[in-house]
N, C-alpha and C positions, 0 to 999 in steps of 0.2 A: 748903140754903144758910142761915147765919147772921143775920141782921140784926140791927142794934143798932138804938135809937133816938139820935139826935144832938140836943140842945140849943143852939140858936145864941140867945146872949145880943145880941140889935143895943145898945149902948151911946149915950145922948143924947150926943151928937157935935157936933151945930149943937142950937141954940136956937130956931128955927125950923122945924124938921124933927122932928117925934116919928120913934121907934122903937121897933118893935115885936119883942116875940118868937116864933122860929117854929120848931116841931119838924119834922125830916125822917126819917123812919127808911130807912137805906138800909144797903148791904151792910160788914159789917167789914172787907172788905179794904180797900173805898173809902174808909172811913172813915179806916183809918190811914196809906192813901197821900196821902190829902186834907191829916192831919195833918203828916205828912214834908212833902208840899208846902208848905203854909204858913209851916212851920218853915223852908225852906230860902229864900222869899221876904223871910221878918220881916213876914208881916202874918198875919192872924185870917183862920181860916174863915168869920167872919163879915163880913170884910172883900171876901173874895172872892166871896162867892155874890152877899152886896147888889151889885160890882162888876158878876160876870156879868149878875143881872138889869137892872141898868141899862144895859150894856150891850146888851140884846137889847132892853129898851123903845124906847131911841133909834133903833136900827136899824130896827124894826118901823114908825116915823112915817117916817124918812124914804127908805123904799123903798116905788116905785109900781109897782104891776102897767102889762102894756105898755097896757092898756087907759085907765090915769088919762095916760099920757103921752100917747099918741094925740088922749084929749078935751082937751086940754089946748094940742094944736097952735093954730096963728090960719089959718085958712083960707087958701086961697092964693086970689089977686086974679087973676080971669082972666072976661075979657069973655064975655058972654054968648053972644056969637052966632063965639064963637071956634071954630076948627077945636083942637080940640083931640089929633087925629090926626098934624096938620101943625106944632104946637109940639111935641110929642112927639118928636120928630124932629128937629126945628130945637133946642131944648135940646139934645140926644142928639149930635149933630154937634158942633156945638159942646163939646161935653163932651168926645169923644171923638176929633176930628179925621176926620169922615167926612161 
């Protein structure tokens, strides 16, 4: 299998945001469908990749394992010396018409 190396030029864009350059080497074919790609969008391959990883940063912050949602509940308010058997059931009925 082939590989090339690819050159992604990031161009200072904002003035506040450096850019950095970063070599990828991946396969020729990828490369030039990546190219056709780009080509048929109107944007840079270096447009898209910076895209995708932004894209996957933001996702990564804002998805919680079930575990961060759980700790994250407020307890539920239920007396101490409750029958908790007997709400169990009384919810449940009511919920459910029985």
């Amino acid at each position: 299998m082939n590989c090339s190396q690819m050159r992604i030029n990031l161009k200072n864009t904002y003035l506040r945001n450096m850019k950095t350059r970063l070599n990828l080497t991946i396969d020729d074919n990828v490369l030039e469908n990546m190219k056709n790609f780009a080509q048929k969008k109107g944007e840079s391959i270096s447009q898209i990749v910076e895209n995708y990883f932004t894209t996957i940063i933001r996702n990564k912050k804002k998805k919680k394992n079930i575990l961060q949602l759980v700790e994250d509940l407020e307890p539920p308010v239920v007396e101490s010396k409750a029958d908790l058997k007997d709400l169990f059931y009384k919810e449940n009925a009511k919920k459910h018409g029985f």
